[in-house]
C-alpha positions as a Markdown table, in Angstrom:
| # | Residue | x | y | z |
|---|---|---|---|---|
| 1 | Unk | 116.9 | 96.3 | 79.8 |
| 2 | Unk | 115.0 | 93.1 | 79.7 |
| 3 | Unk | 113.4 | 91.8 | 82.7 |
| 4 | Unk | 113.9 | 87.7 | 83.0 |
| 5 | Unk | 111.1 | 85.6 | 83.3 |
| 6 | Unk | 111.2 | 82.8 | 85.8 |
| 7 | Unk | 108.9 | 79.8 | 84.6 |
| 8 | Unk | 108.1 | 77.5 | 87.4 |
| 9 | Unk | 109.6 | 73.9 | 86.6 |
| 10 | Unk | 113.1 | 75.7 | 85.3 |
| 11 | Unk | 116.1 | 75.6 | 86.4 |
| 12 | Unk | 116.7 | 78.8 | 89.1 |
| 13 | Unk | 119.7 | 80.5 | 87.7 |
| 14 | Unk | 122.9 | 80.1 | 90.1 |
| 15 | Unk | 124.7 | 82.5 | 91.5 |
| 16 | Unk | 127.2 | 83.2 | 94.6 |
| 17 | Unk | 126.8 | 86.2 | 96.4 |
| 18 | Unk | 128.4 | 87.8 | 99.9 |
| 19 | Unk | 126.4 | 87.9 | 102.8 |
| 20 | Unk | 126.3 | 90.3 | 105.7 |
| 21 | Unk | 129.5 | 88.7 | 107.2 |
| 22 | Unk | 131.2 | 88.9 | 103.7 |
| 23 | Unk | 131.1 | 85.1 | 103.5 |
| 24 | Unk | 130.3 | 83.7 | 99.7 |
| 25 | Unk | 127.1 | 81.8 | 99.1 |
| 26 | Unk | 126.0 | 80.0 | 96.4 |
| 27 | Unk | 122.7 | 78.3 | 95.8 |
| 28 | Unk | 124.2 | 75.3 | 95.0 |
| 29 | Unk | 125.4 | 75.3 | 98.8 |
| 30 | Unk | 121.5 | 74.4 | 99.6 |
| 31 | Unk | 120.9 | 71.5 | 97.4 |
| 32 | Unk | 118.6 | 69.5 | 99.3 |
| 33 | Unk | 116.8 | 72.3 | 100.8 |
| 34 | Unk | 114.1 | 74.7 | 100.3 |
| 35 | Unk | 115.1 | 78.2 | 99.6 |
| 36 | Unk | 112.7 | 81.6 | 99.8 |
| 37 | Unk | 115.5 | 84.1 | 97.9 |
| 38 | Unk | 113.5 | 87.4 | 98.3 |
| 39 | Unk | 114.6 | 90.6 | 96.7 |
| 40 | Unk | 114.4 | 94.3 | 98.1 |
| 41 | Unk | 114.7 | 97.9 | 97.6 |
| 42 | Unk | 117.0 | 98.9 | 100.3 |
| 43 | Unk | 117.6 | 98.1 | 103.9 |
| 44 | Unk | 116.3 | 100.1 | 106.7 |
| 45 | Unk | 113.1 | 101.7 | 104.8 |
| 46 | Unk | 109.8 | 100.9 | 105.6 |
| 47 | Unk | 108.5 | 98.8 | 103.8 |
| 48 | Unk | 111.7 | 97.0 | 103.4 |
| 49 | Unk | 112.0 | 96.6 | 107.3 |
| 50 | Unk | 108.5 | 95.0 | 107.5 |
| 51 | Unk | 109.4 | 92.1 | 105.2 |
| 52 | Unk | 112.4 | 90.9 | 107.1 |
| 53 | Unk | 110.5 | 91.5 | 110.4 |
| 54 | Unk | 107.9 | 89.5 | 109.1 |
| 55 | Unk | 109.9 | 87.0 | 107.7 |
| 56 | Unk | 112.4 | 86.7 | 111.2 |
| 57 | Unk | 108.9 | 86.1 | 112.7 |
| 58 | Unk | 108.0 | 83.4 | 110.7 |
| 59 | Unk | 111.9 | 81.9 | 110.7 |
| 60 | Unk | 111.2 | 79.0 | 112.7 |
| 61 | Unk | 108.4 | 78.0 | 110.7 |
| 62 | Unk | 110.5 | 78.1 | 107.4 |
| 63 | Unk | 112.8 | 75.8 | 109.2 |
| 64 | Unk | 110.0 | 73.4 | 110.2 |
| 65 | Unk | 109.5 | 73.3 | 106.2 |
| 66 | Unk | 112.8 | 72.0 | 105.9 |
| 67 | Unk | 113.7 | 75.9 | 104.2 |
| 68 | Unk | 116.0 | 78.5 | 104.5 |
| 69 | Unk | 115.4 | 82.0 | 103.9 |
| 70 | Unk | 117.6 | 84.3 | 101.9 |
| 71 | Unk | 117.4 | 88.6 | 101.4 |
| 72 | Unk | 118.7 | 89.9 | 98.6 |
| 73 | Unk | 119.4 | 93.3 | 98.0 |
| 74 | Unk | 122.4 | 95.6 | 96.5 |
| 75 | Unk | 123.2 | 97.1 | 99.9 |
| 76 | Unk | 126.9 | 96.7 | 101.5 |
| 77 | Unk | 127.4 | 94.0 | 103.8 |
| 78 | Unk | 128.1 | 96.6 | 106.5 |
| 79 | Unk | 124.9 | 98.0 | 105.5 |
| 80 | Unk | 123.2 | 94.6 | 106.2 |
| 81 | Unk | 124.5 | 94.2 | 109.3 |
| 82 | Unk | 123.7 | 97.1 | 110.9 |
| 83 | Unk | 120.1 | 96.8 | 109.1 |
| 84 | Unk | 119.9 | 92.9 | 110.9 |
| 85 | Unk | 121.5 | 93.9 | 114.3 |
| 86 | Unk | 119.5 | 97.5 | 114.6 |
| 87 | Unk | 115.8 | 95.3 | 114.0 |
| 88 | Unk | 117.5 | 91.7 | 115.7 |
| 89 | Unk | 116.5 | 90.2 | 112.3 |
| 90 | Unk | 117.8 | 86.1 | 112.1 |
| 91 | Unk | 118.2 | 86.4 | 107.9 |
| 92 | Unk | 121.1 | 86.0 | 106.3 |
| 93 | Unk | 120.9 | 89.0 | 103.3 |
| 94 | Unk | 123.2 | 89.0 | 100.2 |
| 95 | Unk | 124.5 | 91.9 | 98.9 |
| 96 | Unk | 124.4 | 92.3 | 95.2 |
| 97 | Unk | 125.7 | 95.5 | 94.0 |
| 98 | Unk | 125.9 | 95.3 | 90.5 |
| 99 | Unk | 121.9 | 93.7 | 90.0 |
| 100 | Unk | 123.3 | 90.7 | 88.1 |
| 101 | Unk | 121.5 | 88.1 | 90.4 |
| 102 | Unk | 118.4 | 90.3 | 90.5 |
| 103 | Unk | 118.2 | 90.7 | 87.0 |
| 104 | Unk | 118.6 | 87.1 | 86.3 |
| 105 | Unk | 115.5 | 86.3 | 88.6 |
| 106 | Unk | 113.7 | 89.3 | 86.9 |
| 107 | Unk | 114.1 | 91.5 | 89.9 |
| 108 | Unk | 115.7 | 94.6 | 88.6 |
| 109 | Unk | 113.8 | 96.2 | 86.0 |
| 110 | Unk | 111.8 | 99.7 | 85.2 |
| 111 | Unk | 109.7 | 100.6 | 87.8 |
| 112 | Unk | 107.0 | 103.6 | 88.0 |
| 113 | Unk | 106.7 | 105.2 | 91.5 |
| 114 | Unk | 104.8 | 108.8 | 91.5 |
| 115 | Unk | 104.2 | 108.8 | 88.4 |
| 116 | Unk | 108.0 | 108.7 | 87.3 |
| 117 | Unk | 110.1 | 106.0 | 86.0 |
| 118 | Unk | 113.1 | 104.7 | 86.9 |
| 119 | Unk | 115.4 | 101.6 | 87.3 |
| 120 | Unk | 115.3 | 99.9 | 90.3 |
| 121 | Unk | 115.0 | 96.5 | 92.4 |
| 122 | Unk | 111.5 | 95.2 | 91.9 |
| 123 | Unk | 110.3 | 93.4 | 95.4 |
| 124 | Unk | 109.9 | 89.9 | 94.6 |
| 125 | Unk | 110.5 | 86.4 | 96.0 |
| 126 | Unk | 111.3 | 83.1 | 94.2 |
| 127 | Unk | 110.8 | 79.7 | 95.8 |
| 128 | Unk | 113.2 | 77.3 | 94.5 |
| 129 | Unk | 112.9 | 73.7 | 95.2 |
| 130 | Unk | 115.5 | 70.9 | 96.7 |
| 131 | Unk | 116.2 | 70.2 | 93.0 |
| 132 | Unk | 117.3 | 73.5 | 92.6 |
| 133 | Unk | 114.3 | 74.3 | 90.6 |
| 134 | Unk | 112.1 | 77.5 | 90.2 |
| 135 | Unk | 109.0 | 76.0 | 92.1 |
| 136 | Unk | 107.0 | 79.3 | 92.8 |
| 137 | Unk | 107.5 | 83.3 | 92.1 |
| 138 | Unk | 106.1 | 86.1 | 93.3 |
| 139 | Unk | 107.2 | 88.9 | 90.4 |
| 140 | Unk | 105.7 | 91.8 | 92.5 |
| 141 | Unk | 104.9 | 91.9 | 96.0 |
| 142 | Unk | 103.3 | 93.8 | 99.0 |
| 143 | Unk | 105.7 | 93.6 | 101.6 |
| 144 | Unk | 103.0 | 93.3 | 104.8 |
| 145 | Unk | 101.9 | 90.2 | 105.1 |
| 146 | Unk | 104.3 | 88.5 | 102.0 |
| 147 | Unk | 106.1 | 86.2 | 104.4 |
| 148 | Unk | 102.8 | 84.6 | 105.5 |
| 149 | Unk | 102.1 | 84.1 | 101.5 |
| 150 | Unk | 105.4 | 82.4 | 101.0 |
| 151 | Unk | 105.0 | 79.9 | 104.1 |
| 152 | Unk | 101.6 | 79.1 | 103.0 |
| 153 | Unk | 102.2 | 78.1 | 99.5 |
| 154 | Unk | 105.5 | 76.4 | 100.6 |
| 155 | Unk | 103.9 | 74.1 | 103.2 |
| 156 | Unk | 101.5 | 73.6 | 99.9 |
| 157 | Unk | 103.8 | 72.6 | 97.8 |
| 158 | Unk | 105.5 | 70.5 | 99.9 |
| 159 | Unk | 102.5 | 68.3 | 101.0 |
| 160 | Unk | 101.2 | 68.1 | 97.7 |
């Protein structure tokens, strides 16, 4: 299975996904505005739970940056919600069960964990612009501290 490769300046491949209240949206639905669309393993697990923490932390900051920050991951929507309500996380997270989204944005893919190899969702965030554009990706991240990273380079990118 090929993994896409996102090439900043290109157009961010739409999509329309259901969120933890089962309502549809579509990127398209944030022209205008900055979106973080970050992808993870699995709700509830470790490292997992310290992105969204860390990114709840840093919501209002997003918002000062005139963006709004999206989860992906291919967990239910009931799954999401209990994941948001049991660590009071203020995200909303899109389920995507079948990895099409995520392997559009190159986030599904072979991974190697202990020495074996599997398929699997491969943390990574993609910053797309008001244009809709791919303005910034992050193909494989550390989840502590990867919030920080993204509101750093956006308020970069934005000023410059």
């Amino acid at each position: 299975m090929a993994k896409s490769v996102l090439e900043v300046g290109t157009k961010a491949p739409g999509f329309t996904l259901p969120d933890q209240d089962d309502q549809a949206v579509s990127l398209s639905g944030f022209a205008g505005t900055w979106v973080v669309l970050y992808f993870y393993p699995k709700d509830d697990t470790p490292g997992c739970t310290t992105e969204a923490c860390e990114f709840t932390g840093g919501i209002a900051a997003f918002a000062g940056l005139d963006a709004v920050v999206l989860g992906c991951s291919a967990d239910s929507a009931e799954s999401h919600r209990t994941f948001i309500a049991k660590h009071g996380l203020e995200l909303r997270l899109l389920s995507d069960p079948d990895h099409a989204v995520m392997q559009a944005y190159g986030a599904w893919g072979e991974k190697s964990m202990y020495g074996r190899t599997s398929m699997g969702v491969i943390r990574s965030t993609v910053l797309v612009d008001p244009q809709g554009m791919v303005a910034f990706h992050w193909p494989n991240v550390t989840a502590a501290g990867h919030a920080e990273k993204v509101r750093a380079k956006l308020a970069e990118l934005r000023a410059g």
